[in-house]
Every structure is written in C-alpha cells, then in structure tokens.
C-alpha positions in Angstrom: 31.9 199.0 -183.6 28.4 199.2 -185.3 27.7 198.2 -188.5 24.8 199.7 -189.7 24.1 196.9 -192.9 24.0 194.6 -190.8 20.9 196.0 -188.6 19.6 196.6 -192.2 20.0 193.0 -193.3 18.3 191.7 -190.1 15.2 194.9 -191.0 14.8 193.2 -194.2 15.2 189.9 -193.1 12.1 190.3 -191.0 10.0 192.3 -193.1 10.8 195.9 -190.7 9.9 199.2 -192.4 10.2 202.2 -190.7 6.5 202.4 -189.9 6.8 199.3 -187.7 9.6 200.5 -185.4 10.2 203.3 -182.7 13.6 205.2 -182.7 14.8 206.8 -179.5 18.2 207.5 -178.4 19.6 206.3 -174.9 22.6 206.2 -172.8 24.8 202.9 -173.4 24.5 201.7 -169.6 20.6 201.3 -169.8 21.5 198.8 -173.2 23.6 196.9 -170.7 21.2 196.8 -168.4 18.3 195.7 -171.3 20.4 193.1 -172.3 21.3 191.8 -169.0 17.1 191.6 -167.7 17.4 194.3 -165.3 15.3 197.2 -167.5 11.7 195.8 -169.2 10.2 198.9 -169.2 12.0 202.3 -170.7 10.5 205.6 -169.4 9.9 208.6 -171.4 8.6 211.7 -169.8 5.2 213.1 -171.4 5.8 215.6 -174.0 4.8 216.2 -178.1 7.9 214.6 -178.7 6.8 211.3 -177.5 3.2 211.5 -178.0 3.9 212.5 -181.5 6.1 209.0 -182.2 3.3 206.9 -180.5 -0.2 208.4 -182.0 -1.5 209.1 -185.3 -3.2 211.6 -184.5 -1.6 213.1 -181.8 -2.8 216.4 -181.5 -1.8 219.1 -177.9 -3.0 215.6 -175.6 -5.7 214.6 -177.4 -5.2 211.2 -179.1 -7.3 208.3 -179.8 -5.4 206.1 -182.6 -2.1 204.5 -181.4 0.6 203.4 -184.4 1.2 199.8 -184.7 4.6 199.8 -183.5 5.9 196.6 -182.6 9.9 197.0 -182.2 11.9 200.1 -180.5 15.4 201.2 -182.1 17.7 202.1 -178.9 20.7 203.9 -180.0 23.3 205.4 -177.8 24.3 208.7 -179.4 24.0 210.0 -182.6 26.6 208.2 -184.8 25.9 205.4 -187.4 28.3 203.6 -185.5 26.8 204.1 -182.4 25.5 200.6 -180.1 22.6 199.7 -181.6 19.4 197.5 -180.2 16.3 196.4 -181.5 13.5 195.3 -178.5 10.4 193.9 -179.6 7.4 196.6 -178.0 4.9 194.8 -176.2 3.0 198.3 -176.0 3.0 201.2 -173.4 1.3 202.4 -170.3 0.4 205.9 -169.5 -1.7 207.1 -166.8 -3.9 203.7 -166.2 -3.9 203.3 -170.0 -2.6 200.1 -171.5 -2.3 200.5 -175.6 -3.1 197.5 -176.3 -5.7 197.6 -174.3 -4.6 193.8 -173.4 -1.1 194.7 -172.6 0.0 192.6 -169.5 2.4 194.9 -167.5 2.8 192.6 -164.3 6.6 192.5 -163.8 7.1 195.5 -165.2 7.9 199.0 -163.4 5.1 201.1 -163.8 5.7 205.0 -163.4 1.9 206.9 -162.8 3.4 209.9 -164.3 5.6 208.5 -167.6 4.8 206.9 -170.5 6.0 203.7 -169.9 7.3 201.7 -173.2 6.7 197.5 -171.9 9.9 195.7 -173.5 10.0 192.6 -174.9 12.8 190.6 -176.8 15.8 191.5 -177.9 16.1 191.2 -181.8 19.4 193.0 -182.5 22.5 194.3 -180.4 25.6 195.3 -181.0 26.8 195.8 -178.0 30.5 195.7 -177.1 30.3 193.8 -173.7 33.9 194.2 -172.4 33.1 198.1 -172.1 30.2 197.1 -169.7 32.0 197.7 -166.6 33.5 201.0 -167.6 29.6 202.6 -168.6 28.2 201.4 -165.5 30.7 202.8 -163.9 30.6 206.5 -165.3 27.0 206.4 -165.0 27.0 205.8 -161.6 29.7 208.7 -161.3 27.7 210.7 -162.6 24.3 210.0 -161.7 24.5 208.7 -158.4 23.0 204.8 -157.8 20.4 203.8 -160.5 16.8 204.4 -159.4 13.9 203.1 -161.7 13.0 206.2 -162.7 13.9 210.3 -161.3 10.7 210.8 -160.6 10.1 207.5 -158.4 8.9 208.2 -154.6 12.1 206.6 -153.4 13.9 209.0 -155.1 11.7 212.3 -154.2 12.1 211.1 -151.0 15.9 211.1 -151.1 15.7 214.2 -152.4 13.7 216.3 -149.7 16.1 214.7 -146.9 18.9 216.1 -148.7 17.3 219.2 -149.0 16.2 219.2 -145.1 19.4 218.7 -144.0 20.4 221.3 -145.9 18.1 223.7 -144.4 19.2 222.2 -141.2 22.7 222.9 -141.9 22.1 226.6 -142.5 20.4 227.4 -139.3 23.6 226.6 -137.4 
C-alpha cells in the first residue's frame, strides 16, 4: 500500500518541486519491468498531451524550449495509494531529436515514430513485489507477449500475417 508522505518526504528531501518532475500514469507490470532493468525507455505516442508536459512553449508542433525536467512520476492508476515510482529523466528522443542535445541513447530502444522518455535511476518505489507474478501475468493475458513498443516492425509484421491468413481463411 502507498503512502503518499512518504514520496513527499523524499520530494522535499531532494529539493523536488513540481516543475522539476514529469507525471504520467502507467500500467503496474511496466513498473516491474523498470525496476527489474528490462524497460529504460518509456514510449508515449505524439500528441498535445505529451508535447504540452515536455515544452514550454508548445504550441500545434511547433516547439523550441524544452522544460527542465529531470525526474518522471510513474503511477499506476489514479489513486493516492496507487504504486508509485520516481525515475530520474535522462531526456527524450523524438524523430532524430535528442533534448538534451547530448543525450546518449545507446542501449536504449529507440521508436522513430514516439517520443521516447530515456530512463535513468530509480529514486522512489513502492512497489509491492510479491504481486509481480500475478501483473505480468494479466498483462500478458490480455495483451498478448510484451513487444517494445505496438508500433515496432516486429509487431506490424505480426500483425499483417495475422491478417493474411485471415484473408486466406475466407477464400476457402
């Protein structure tokens, strides 16, 4: 269970404001999957919504001054006890773009058609690991084995057999 003074103590403790920090909401089995290493890079698909959290002047795509954002706040739903973790931002990636400009994203993922948020360190979790199993479990039930992203080739390409032997199927 999440308790939200703590995440507050550890804000204050490192000088956080609001300013300094991203907040998105995610499902619980990509935490796991932070905490364990397997997910450094979190994809977000391009929309006003996103462009909006990351620029200053965001304005219908046209934006030239990127917020200093050094932490993202992940949390899985939309209670204030929801799991709760706090990843240092290295930057993000979007369409060749690195902001910073010196952003090193070798080991990282890189989607050519999402904005791609580089994680760092974790700061704060409050993950309950003994439910681990069970998440990774339902999200595989109900989206099928994890792919780095839905719009990755491997995954188009799964896609359009699935669909041609559909087609296939029909013609009988």
């Amino acid at each position: 269970m999440a308790n939200p003074t703590e995440l507050q103590s550890v804000l204050s403790e490192l000088g956080i404001s609001k300013e300094d920090y991203l907040f998105l909401t995610i499902k619980t089995v990509y935490l796991y999957q932070m905490k364990s290493g397997e997910k450094n890079v979190e994809y977000r698909a391009p929309s006003d919504s996103i462009f909006t959290k990351l620029y200053k002047d965001f304005n219908q795509y046209q934006f030239n001054k990127p917020k200093q954002l050094a932490y993202i706040l992940f949390q899985a739903g939309y209670n204030s006890d929801s799991p709760r973790m706090l990843i240092e931002l290295k930057g993000w990636s979007y369409k060749g773009e690195n902001h910073p400009k010196s952003l090193d994203t070798f080991g990282h993922p890189i989607d050519s058609r999402d904005v791609n948020l580089i994680l760092g360190s974790i700061v704060y979790e409050n993950l309950d690991m003994s439910r681990e199993g069970e998440f990774r479990v339902k999200a595989l039930k109900e989206d099928g084995p994890q792919i780095k992203s839905l719009k990755s080739r491997q995954n188009i390409k799964l896609k359009i057999a699935g669909r041609r032997s559909q087609i296939g199927r029909g013609d009988r």
